[in-house]
C-alpha positions as CSV (number, residue, x, y, z in Angstrom):
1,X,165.9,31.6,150.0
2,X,169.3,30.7,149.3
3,X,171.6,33.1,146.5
4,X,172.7,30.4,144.0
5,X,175.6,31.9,142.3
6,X,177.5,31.3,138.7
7,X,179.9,32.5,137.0
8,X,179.6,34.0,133.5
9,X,182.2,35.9,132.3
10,X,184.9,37.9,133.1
11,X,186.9,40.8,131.7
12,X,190.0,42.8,132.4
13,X,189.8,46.1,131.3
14,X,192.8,48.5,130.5
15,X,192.2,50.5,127.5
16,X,188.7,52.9,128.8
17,X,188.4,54.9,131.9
18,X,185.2,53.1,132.6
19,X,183.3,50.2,130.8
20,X,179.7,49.8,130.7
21,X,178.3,46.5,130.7
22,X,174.6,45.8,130.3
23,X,173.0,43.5,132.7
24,X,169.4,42.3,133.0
25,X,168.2,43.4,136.9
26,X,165.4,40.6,137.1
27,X,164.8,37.4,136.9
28,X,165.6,34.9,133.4
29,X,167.3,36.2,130.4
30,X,168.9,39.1,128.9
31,X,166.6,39.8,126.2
32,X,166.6,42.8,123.7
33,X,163.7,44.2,121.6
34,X,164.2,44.3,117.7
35,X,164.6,48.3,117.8
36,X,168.2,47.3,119.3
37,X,169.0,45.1,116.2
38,X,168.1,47.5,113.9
39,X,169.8,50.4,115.0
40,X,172.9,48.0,115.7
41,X,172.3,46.9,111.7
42,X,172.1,43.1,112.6
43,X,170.4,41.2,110.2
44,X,166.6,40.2,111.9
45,X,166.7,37.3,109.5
46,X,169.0,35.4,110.7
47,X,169.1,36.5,115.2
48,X,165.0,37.0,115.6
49,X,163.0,34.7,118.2
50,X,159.4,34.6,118.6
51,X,159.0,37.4,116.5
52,X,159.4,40.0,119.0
53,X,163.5,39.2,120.5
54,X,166.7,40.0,119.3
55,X,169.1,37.0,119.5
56,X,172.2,39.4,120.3
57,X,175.6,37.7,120.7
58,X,179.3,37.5,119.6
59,X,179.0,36.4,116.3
60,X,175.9,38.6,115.7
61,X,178.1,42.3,116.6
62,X,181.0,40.6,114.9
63,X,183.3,39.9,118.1
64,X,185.5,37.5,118.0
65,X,186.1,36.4,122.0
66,X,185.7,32.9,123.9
67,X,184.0,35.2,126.2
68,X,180.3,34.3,125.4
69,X,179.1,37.1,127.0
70,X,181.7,39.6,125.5
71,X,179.1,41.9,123.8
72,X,177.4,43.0,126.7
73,X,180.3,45.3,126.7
74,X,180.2,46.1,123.3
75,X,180.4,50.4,123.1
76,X,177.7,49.8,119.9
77,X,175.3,48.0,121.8
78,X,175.7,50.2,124.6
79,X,175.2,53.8,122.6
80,X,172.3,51.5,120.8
81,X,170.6,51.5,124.3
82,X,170.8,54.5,125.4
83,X,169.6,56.0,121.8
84,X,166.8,53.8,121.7
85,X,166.2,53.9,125.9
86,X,166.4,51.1,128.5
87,X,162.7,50.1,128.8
88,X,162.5,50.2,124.8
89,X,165.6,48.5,124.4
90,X,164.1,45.2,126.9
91,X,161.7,42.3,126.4
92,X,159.6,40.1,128.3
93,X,160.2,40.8,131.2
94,X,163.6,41.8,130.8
95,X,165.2,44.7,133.0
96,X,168.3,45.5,131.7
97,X,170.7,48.2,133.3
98,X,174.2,49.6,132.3
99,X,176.3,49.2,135.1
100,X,179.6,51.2,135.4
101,X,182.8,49.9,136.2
102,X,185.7,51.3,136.8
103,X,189.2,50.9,134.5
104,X,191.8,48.5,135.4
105,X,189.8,46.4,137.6
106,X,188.8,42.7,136.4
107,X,185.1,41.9,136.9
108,X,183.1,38.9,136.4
109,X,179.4,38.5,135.6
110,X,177.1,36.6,138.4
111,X,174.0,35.6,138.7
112,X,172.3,35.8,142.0
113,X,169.0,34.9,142.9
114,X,167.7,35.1,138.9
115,X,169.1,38.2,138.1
116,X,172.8,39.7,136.9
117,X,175.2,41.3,139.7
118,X,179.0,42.5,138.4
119,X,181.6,41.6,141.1
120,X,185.7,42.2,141.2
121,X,187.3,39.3,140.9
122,X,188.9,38.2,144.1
123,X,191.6,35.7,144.7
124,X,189.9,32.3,146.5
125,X,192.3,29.5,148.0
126,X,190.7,26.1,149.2
């Protein structure tokens, strides 16, 4: 089978000594459980689908980035996960997994073969 790639996101990161980022480890879409939008306070009303997923994103932790993927940094969401613990935190089939990455290096999101993979960004000439 062949890796089909994409880009998601990138970040550049100067201000911790390492940033976590969560990523889902399997195949289709980050999802979290509710337990994650409650302890982060987000309002279920308005960022619940099919009753039993959290609908997490900028706008719902209150970050304001062209990044849409920004808040899988977010230190809130990431203490949430680790209060709450990774298999609780994850739905339908969801794996998710916080993934270290050192300070000043800039990192993009990819996925790769239906699930998430961080990789440096590396200069490409055609």
């Amino acid at each position: 089978m062949l890796a089909i790639e994409r880009q998601m996101w990138y970040n550049y990161n100067t201000e911790e000594d390492d940033v976590k980022i969560v990523i889902n480890d399997s195949y289709g879409d980050a999802l979290f459980s509710c337990l994650v939008c409650k302890e982060l306070g987000v309002d279920l009303e308005e960022n619940i689908d099919h009753k039993y997923e959290c609908c997490l994103n900028n706008k719902s932790l209150g970050i304001n980035s062209n990044n849409e993927y920004a808040f899988r940094a977010d230190l809130h969401l990431i203490a949430a996960i680790q209060k709450i613990g990774i298999k609780e935190s994850a739905r339908y089939g969801t794996k998710l997994k916080i993934v270290d990455i050192p300070d000043n290096v800039k990192w993009r999101i990819h996925e790769k073969n239906d699930s998430e993979i961080i990789r440096e960004v590396h200069r490409v000439w055609y």
